[in-house]
C-alpha positions in Angstrom: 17.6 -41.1 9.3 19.7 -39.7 12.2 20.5 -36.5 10.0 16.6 -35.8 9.2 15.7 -36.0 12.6 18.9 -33.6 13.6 18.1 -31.4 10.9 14.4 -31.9 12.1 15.0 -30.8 15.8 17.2 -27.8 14.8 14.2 -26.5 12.7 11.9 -26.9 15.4 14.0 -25.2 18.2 14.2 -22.2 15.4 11.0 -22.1 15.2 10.6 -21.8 19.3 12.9 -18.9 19.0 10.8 -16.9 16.5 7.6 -17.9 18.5 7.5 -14.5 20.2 8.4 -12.6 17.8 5.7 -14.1 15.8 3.5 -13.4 18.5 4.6 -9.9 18.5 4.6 -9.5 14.7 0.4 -10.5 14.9 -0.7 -8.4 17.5 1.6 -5.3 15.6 -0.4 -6.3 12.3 -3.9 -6.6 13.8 -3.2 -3.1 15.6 -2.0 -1.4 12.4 -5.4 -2.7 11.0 -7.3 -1.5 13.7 -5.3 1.4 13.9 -5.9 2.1 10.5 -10.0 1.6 10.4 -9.9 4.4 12.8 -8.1 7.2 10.9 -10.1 6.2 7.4 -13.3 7.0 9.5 -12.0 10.4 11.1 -10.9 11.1 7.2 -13.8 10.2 6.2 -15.8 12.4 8.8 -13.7 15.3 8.0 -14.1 15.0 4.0 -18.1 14.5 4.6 -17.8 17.9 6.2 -16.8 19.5 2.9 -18.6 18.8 -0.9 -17.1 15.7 -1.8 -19.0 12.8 -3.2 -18.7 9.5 -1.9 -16.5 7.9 -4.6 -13.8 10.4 -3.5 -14.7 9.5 -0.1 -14.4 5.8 -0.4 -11.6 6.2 -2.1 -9.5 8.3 0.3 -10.7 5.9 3.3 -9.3 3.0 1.7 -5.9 4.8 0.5 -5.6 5.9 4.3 -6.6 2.4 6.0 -4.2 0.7 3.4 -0.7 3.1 3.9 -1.6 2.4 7.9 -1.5 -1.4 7.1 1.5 -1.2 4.5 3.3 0.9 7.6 2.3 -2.0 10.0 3.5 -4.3 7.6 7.2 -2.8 7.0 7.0 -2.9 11.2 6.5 -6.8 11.1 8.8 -7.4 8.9 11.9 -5.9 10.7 10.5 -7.8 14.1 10.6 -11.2 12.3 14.0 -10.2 10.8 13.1 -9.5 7.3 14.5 -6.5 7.2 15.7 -6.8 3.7 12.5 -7.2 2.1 11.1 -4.6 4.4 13.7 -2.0 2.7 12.9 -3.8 -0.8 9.3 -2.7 0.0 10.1 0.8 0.8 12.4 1.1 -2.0 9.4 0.0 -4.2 6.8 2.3 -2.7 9.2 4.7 -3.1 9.9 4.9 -7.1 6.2 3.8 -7.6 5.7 7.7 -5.5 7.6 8.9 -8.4 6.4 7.3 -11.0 3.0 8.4 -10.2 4.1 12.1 -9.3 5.2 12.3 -12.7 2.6 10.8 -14.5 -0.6 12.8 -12.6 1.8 16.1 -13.2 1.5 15.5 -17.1 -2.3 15.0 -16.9 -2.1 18.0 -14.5 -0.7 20.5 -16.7 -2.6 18.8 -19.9 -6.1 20.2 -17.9 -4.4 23.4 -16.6 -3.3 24.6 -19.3 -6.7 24.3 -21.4 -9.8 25.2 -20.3 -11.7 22.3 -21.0 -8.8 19.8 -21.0 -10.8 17.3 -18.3 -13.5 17.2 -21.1 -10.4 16.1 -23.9 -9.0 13.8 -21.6 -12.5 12.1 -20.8 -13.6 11.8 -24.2 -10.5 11.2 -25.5 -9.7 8.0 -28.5 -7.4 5.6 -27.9 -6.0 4.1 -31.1 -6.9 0.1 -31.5 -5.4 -2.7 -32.3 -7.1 -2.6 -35.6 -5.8 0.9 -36.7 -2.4 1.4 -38.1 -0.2 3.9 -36.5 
């Protein structure tokens, strides 16, 4: 009994240490979310100045609000001392950039190259599981 309560106290006096860094790490994430509502409205504001429609709109204030959060969250990690996941996180977004770069280049150069390739790749069949390849 002696050893859980030991093993009890030492977890509780951690957990005092971390308190204000925890602290810290809230205020940091609830800024970067506030932070972050604010620039996906100026996007927006800026993009409703030109001729795009509001799915594109929507869409470019969430991908702006969300980066601003996923920054604030790489910041909260390294203050509570997670600084390994934080650079597994990176890492991630990282290749996913790349993985992405390359995929929206082939369907780039797929509707540059014809003139009505956006029509082929809108209308275009996808084989079943039903078919037989």
């Amino acid at each position: 009994m002696d050893v859980f309560l030991d093993t009890l106290t030492q977890e509780w006096h951690n957990f005092v240490r971390l308190l204000p860094r925890l602290t810290v790490a809230i205020i940091v994430i609830a800024c970067s979310i506030i932070v972050g509502n604010l620039i996906s409205k100026g996007v927006v504001g800026i993009l409703a100045r030109g001729d795009f429609n509001p799915t594109h709109r929507n869409f470019f204030r969430g991908l702006t609000k969300w980066l601003v959060v996923f920054i604030g969250l790489i910041i909260v990690l390294n203050i509570v001392g997670l600084k390994g996941l934080a650079a597994s996180l990176v890492a991630g977004g990282g290749i996913t950039a790349v993985v992405l770069g390359f995929a929206f280049r082939e369907i780039g150069e797929c509707t540059s190259s014809e003139p009505f390739g956006h029509f082929r790749l809108k209308n275009k069949r996808y084989i079943s599981f039903s078919q037989a390849i």
